[in-house]
KEMAR-629695 format. One record per residue (C-alpha): z negated, y negated, x; residue number from 1; residue in one letter. Coordinates in Angstrom, 2 decimals. Last residue first. Example, Ala and Ser with C-alpha at 12.3 -4.5 7.8 and 13.67 -1.06 7.14 Angstrom:
2
+---------+---------+---------+-----+---------+
|       Z |       Y |       X | num | residuo |
+---------+---------+---------+-----+---------+
|   -7.14 |    1.06 |   13.67 |   2 |       s |
|   -7.80 |    4.50 |   12.30 |   1 |       a |
+---------+---------+---------+-----+---------+
END
This chain:
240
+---------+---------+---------+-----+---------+
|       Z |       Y |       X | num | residuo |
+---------+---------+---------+-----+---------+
|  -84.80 |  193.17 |   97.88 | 240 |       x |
|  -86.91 |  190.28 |   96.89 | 239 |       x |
|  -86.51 |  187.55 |   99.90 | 238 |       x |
|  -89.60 |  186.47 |  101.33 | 237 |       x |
|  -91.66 |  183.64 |   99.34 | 236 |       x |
|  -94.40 |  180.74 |  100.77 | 235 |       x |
|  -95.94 |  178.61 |   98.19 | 234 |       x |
|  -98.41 |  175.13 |   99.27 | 233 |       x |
| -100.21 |  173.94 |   96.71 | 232 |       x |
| -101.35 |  170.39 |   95.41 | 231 |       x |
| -100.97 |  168.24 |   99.01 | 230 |       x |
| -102.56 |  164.24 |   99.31 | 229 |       x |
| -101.75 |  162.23 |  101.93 | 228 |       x |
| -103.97 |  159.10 |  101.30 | 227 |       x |
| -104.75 |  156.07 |  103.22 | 226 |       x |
| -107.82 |  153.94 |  103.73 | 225 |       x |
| -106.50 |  151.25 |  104.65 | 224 |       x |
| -104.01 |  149.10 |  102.99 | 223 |       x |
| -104.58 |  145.97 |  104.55 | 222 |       x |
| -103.93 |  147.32 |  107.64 | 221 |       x |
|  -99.83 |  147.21 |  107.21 | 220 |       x |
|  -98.91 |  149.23 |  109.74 | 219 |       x |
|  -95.93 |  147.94 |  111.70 | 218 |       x |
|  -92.93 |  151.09 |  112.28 | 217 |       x |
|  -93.49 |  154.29 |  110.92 | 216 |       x |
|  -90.22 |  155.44 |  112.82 | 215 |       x |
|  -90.67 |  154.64 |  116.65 | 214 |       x |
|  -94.70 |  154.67 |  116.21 | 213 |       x |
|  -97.05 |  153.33 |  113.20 | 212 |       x |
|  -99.14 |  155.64 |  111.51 | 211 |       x |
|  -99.07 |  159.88 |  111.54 | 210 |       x |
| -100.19 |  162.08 |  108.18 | 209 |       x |
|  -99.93 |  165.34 |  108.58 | 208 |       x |
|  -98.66 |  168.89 |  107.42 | 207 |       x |
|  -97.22 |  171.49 |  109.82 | 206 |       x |
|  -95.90 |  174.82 |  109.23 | 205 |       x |
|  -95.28 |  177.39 |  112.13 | 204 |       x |
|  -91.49 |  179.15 |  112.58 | 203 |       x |
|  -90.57 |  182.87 |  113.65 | 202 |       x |
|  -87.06 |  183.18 |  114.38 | 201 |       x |
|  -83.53 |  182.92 |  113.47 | 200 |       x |
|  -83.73 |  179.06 |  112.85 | 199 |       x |
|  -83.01 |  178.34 |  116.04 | 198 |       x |
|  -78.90 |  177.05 |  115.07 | 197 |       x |
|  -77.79 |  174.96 |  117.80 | 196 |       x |
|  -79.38 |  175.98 |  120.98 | 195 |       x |
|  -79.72 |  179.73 |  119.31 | 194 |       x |
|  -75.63 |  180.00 |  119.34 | 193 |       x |
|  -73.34 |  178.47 |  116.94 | 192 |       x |
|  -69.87 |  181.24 |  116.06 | 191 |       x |
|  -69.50 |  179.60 |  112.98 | 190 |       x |
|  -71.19 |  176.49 |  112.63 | 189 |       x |
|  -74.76 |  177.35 |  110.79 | 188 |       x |
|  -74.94 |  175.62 |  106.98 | 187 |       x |
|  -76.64 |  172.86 |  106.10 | 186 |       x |
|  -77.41 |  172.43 |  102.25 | 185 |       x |
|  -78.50 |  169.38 |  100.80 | 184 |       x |
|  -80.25 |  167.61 |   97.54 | 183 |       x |
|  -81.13 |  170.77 |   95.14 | 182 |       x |
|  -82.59 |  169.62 |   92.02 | 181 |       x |
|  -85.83 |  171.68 |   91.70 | 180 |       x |
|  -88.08 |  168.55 |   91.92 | 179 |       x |
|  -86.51 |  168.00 |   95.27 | 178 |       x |
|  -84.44 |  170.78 |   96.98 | 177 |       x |
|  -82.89 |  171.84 |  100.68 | 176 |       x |
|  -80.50 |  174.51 |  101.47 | 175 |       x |
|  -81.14 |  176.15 |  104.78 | 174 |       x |
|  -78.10 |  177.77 |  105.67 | 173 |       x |
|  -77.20 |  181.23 |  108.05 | 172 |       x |
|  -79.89 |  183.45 |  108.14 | 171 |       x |
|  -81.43 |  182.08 |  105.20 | 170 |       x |
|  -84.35 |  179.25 |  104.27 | 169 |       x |
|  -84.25 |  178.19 |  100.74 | 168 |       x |
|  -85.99 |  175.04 |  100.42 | 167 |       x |
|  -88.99 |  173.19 |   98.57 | 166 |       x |
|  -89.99 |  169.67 |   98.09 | 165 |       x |
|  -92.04 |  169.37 |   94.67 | 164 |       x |
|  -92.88 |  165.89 |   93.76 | 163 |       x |
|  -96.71 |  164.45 |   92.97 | 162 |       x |
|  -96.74 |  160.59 |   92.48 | 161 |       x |
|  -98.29 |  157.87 |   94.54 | 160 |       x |
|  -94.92 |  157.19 |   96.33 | 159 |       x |
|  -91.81 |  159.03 |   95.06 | 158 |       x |
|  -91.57 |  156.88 |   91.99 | 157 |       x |
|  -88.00 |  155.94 |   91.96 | 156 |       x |
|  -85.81 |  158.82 |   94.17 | 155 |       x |
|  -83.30 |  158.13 |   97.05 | 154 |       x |
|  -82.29 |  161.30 |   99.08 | 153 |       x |
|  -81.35 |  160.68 |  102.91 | 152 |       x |
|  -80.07 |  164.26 |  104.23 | 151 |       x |
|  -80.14 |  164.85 |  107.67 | 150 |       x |
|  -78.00 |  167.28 |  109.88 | 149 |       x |
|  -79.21 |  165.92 |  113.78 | 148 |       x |
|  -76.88 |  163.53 |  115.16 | 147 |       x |
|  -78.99 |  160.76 |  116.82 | 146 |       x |
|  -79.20 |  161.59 |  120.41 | 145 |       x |
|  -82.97 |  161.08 |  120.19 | 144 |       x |
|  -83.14 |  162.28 |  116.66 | 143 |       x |
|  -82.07 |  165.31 |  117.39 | 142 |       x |
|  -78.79 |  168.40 |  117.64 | 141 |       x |
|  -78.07 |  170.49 |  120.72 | 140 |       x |
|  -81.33 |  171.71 |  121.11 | 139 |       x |
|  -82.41 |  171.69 |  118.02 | 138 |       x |
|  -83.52 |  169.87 |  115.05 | 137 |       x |
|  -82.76 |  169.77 |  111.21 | 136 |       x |
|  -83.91 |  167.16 |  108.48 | 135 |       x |
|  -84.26 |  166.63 |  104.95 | 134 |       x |
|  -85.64 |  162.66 |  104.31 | 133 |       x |
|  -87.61 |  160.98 |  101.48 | 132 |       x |
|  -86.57 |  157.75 |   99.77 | 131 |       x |
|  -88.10 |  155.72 |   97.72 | 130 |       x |
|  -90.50 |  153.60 |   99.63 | 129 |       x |
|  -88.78 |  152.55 |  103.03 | 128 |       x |
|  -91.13 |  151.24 |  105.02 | 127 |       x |
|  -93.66 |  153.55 |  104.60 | 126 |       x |
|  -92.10 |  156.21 |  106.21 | 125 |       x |
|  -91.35 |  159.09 |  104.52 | 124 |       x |
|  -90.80 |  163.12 |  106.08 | 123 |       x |
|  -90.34 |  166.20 |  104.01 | 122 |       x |
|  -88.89 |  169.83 |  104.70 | 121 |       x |
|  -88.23 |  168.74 |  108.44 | 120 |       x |
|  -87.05 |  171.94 |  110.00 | 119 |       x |
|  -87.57 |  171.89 |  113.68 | 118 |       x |
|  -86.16 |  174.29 |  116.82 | 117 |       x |
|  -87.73 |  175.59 |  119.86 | 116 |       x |
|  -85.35 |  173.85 |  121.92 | 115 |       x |
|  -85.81 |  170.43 |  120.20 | 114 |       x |
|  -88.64 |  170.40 |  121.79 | 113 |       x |
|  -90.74 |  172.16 |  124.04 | 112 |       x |
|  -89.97 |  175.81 |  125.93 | 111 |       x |
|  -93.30 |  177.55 |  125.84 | 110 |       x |
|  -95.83 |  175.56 |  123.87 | 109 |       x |
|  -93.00 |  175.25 |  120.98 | 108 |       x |
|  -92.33 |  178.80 |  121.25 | 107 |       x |
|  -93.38 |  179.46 |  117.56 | 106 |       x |
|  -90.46 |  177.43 |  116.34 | 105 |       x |
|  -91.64 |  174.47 |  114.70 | 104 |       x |
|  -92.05 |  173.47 |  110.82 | 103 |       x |
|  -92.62 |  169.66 |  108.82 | 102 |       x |
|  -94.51 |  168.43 |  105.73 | 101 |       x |
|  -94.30 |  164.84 |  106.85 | 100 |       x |
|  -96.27 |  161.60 |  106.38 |  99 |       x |
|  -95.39 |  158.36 |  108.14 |  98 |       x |
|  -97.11 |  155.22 |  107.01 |  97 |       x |
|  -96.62 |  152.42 |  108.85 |  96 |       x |
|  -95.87 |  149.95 |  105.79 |  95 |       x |
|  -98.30 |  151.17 |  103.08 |  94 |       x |
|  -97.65 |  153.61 |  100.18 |  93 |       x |
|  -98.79 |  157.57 |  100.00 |  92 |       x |
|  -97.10 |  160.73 |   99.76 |  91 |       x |
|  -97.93 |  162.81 |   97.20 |  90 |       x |
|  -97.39 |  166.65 |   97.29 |  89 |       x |
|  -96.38 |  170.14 |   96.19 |  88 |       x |
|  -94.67 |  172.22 |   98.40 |  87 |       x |
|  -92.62 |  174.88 |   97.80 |  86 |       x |
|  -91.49 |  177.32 |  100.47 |  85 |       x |
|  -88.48 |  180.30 |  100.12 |  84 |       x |
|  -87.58 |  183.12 |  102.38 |  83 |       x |
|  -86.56 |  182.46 |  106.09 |  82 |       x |
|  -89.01 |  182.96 |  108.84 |  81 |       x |
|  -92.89 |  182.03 |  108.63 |  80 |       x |
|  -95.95 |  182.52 |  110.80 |  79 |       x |
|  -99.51 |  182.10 |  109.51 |  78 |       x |
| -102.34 |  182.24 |  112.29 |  77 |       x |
| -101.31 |  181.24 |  115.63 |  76 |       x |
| -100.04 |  177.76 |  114.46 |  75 |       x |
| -100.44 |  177.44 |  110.85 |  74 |       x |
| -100.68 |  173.75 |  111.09 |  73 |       x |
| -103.38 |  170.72 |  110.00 |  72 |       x |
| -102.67 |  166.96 |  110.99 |  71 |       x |
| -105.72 |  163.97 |  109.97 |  70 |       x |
| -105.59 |  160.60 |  110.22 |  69 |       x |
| -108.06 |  158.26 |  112.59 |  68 |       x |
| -106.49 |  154.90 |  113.82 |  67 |       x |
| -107.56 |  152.38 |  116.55 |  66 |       x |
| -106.69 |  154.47 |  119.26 |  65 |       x |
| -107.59 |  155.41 |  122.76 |  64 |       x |
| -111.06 |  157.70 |  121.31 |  63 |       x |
| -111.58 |  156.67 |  117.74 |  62 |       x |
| -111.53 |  152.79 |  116.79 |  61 |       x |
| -111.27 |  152.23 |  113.26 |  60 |       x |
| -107.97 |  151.84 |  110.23 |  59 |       x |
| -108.77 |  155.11 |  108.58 |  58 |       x |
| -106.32 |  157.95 |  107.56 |  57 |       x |
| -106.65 |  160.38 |  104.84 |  56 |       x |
| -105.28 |  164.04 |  104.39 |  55 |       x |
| -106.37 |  165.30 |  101.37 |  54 |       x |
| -105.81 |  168.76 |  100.29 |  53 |       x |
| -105.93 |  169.13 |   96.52 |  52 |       x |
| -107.84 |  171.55 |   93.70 |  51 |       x |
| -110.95 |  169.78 |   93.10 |  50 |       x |
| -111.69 |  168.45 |   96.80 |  49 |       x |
| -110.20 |  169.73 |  100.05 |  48 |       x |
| -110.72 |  167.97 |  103.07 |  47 |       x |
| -108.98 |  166.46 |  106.21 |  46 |       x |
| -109.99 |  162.68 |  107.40 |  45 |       x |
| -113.31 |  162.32 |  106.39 |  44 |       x |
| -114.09 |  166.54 |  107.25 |  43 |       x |
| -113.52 |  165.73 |  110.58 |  42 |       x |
| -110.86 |  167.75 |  112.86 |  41 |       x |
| -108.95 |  164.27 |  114.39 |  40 |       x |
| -105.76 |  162.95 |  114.25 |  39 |       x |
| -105.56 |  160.26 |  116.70 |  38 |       x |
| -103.67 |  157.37 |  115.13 |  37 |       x |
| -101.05 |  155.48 |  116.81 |  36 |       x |
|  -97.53 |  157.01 |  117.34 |  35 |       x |
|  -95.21 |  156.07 |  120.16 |  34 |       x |
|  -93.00 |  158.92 |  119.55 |  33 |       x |
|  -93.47 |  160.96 |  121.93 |  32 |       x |
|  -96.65 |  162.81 |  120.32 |  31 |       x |
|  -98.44 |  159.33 |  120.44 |  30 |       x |
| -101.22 |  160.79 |  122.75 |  29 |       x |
| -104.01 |  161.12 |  119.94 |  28 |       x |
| -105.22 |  164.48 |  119.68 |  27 |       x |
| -106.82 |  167.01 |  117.12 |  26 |       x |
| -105.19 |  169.65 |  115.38 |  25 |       x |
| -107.14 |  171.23 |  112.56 |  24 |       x |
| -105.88 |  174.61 |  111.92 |  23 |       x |
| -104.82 |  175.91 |  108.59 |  22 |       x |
| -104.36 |  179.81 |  107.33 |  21 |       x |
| -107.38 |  182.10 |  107.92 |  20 |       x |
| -109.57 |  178.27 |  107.98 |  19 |       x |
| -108.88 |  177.39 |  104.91 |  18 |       x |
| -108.98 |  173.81 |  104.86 |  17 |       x |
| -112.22 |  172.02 |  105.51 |  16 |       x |
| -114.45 |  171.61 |  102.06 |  15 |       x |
| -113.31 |  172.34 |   98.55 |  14 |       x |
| -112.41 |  175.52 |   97.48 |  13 |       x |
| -109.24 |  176.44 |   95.49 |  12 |       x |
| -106.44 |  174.61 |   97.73 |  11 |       x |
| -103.96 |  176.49 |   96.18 |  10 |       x |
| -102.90 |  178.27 |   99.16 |   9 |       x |
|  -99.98 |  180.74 |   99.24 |   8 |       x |
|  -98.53 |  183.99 |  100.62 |   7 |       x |
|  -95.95 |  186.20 |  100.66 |   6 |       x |
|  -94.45 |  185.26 |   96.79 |   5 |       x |
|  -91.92 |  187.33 |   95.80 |   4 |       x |
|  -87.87 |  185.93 |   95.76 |   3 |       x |
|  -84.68 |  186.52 |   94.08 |   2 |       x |
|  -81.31 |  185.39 |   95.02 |   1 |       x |
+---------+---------+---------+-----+---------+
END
């Protein structure tokens, strides 16, 4: 399978992300998950500086929290269906941390979640240092119920060092990859219908940086502030 690039962002000029791509989502209502910072649309918590998007959380009082972090998505700007994406990124240390490079279906604000669908290309939790998880969502298969298609991959170093997470997104499988070293691949059930398999449609991306909730667990606030940092982000369509 070959690929050409559709799009990407380098994170070439520092200052607030770029704004033809990235919103900055604001909020702070624990997103259902119990969550406790309140991502806000500063330039402290979300900012680009020699060649990297940082996303950086505080341990203060904003709003109804006590946490500031930061959240950007493409929603309403960039939309993405199958092809290829790389990211490039470091996700931080601390207990409570819970960082994710993460898509939705573009009817999220229509008909919620899981029916709109998710792809997790990257979530960590603090708690659990080396090991990132691969993750698919839908109406039929999540978290709540507990048997969405997950893969668990164990890696030394993946804190405070840069690692490529990247997957191949087709009309049928999504095959996920660390480093280049492909970790899963989750194929659609024969004869699945858009309640299972959502992926047939346009998709937003998501990068942020939540504390503390059903997942992140205790937050260790000792290790404020806290770092998501993101190199590049690479979006391909099939080469025909």
């Amino acid at each position: 399978m070959s690929y050409k690039l559709l799009w990407e962002d380098k994170f070439e000029i520092d200052g607030a992300p770029n704004p033809k791509i990235w919103n900055m989502e604001t909020g702070g209502h624990g997103f259902g998950n119990g969550e406790q910072q309140y991502y806000t649309n500063e330039l402290k918590n979300i900012f680009v500086k020699d060649g990297i998007l940082n996303i950086v959380a505080y341990h203060e009082p904003y709003e109804n929290c006590n946490y500031t972090s930061g959240k950007i998505t493409t929603e309403n700007k960039v939309s993405i269906q199958k092809g290829r994406i790389e990211v490039i990124a470091k996700v931080p240390s601390g207990h409570g941390t819970w960082p994710a490079i993460w898509f939705l279906g573009n009817k999220f604000r229509k008909i919620s979640w899981p029916e709109c669908g998710e792809i997790d290309l990257m979530e960590h939790v603090g708690h659990n240092e080396n090991v990132v998880h691969f993750s698919l969502h839908s109406k039929t298969n999540y978290f709540h119920i507990n048997n969405q298609p997950t893969k668990v991959v164990k890696k030394e170093n993946i804190v405070n060092e840069f690692h490529e997470y990247a997957m191949d997104w087709k009309e049928d499988e999504i095959i996920f990859y660390l480093d280049g070293i492909e970790q899963e691949r989750f194929l659609k059930r024969k004869g699945a219908k858009s309640d299972e398999w959502p992926f047939n449609q346009d998709f937003y991306m998501i990068i942020n940086l939540a504390l503390g909730g059903t997942w992140g667990g205790a937050i260790d606030d000792s290790s404020f502030p806290i770092t998501f940092q993101v190199k590049s982000v690479k979006v391909y369509k099939e080469s025909k």
